[in-house]
N, C-alpha and C positions, 0 to 999 in steps of 0.2 A: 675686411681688415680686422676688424673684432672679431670674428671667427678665432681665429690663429690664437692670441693670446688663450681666449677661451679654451681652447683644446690644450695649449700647453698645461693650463691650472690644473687640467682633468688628470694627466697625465701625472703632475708632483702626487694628486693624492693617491696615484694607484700603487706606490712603491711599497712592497713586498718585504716583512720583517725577518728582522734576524735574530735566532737567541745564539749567545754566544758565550761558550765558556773559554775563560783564560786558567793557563796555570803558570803561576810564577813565584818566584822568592820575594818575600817582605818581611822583610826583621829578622833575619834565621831561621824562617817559616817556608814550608811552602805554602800555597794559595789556590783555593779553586774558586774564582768569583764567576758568575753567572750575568749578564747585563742583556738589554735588547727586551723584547716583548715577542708572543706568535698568536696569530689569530688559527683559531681550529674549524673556521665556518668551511665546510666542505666535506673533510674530516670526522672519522666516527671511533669512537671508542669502544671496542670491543670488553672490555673487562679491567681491574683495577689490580694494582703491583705495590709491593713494599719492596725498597733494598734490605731490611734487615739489620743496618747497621745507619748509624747517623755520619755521614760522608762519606767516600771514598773512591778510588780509581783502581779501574781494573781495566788494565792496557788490551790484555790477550781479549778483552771482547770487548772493545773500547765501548767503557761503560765510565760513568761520572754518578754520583749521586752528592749533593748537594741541600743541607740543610738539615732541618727535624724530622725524622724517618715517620712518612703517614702513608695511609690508604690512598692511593690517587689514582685516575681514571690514564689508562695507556691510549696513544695512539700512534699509528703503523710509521715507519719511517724507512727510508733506503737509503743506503752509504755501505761506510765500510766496517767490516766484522770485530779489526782492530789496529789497533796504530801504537808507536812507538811510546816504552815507556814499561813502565812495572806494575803491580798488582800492589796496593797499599789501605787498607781500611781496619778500622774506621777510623776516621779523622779526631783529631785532636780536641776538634768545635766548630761548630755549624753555626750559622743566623741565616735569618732570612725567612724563605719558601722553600718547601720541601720540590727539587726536581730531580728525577732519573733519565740520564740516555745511554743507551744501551744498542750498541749497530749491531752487535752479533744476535740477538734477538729481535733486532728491528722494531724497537718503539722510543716514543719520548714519553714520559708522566709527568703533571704537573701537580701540586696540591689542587685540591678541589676546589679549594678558595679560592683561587684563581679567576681574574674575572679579565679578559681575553683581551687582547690590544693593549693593556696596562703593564705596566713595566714589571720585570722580571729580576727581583734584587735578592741572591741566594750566595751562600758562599760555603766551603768546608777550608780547614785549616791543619795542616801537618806538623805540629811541632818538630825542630830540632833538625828538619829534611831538607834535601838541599834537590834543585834538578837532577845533577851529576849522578846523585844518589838515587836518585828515580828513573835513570837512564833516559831522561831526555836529554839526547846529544844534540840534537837541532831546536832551532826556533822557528817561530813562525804559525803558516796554517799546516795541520796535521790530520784532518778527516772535516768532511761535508755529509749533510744528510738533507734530506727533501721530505718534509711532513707530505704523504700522500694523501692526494687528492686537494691539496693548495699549492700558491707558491710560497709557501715560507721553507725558509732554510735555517738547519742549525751547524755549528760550525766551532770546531776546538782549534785553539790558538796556544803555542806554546811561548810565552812572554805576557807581560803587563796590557791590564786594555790601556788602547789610548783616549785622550781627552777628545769630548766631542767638537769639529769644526763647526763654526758660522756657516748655515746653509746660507747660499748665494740670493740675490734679491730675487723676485719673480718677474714677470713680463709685465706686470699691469706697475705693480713700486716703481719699476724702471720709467716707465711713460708718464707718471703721476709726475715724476721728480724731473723729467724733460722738460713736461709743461711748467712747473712752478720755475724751474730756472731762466723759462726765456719771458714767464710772466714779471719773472724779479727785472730782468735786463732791459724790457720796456719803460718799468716802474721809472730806474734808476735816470734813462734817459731823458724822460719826461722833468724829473726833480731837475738834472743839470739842465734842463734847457732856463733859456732867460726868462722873466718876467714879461710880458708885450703889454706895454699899456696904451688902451686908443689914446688918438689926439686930443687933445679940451678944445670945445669948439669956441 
């Protein structure tokens, strides 16, 4: 019986991160925000890449670059070469970590600072740009990529990220909170039961 749970626990930690970039309008801007974390254990870095410019999108080789233009270590990726949308750099204003993804050359780069499983907080900023203006006619997800040699995935979304949900309780919370409930419904029955006093003899 305790097997099962056990196995389930193993199972929540084995889930597989995502880095995610969104593009969207905020304040008469457009927006490249980067969210999610990737772990690179598997994964080898052959040599280091700059974009050259501090943000930008370049649809024809669906590329993003994201933050303060550094040195940083590439690694290999597969997806698609390119996706909907227009050629626009550099951006306006970056914060964050410097990251590059690029499908028509097949890699991700992250700054070297970077320290692996830890969140991923990057963004560039287009003044004055609109979607329409950047030819993204649709929303949604727009290109996937698979860091080779793990399973992490990255993945561009055209619209706002959304807010993160309450992961649901686990197997053992759930059982924990079974027993305290039917420990309370004992309690309670005991308290309403009457007083029994012996006879005086």
């Amino acid at each position: 019986m305790l097997a099962a749970p056990a196995a389930l626990l193993l199972l929540q930690g084995q889930a597989k991160a995502f880095l995610t970039y969104n593009i969207y309008e905020s304040a008469g801007n457009v927006v490249v925000q980067t969210s999610g974390s990737l772990d690179f254990t598997g994964a080898t870095s052959t040599g280091s890449i700059v974009c050259t410019f501090n943000g930008g999108i370049v649809a024809s080789g669906a590329a993003i670059c994201t933050g303060p233009d550094v040195a940083s270590p590439y690694y290999n990726i597969s997806g698609p070469a390119s996706f909907n949308g227009t050629d626009i750099y550099p951006a306006s204003s970056v914060s964050g970590i410097f990251t590059v993804l690029t499908g028509a050359s097949g890699f991700i780069a992250i700054d070297p600072a970077y320290v692996w499983n830890t969140p991923i907080v990057s963004s560039a900023t287009f003044n004055g740009e609109t979607l329409a203006g950047l030819n993204f006619t649709t929303t949604g997800l727009i290109g996937t990529w698979s860091l080779t040699g793990t399973s992490e995935t990255i993945q561009v979304i055209v619209g706002p990220p959304t807010a993160p949900t309450a992961a649901a309780p686990g197997p053992l919370p759930l059982f924990g909170a079974a027993a305290a409930f039917g420990w309370s419904r004992r309690l309670r029955k005991r308290i309403a039961s009457p007083l029994i006093i012996p006879p005086q003899a």
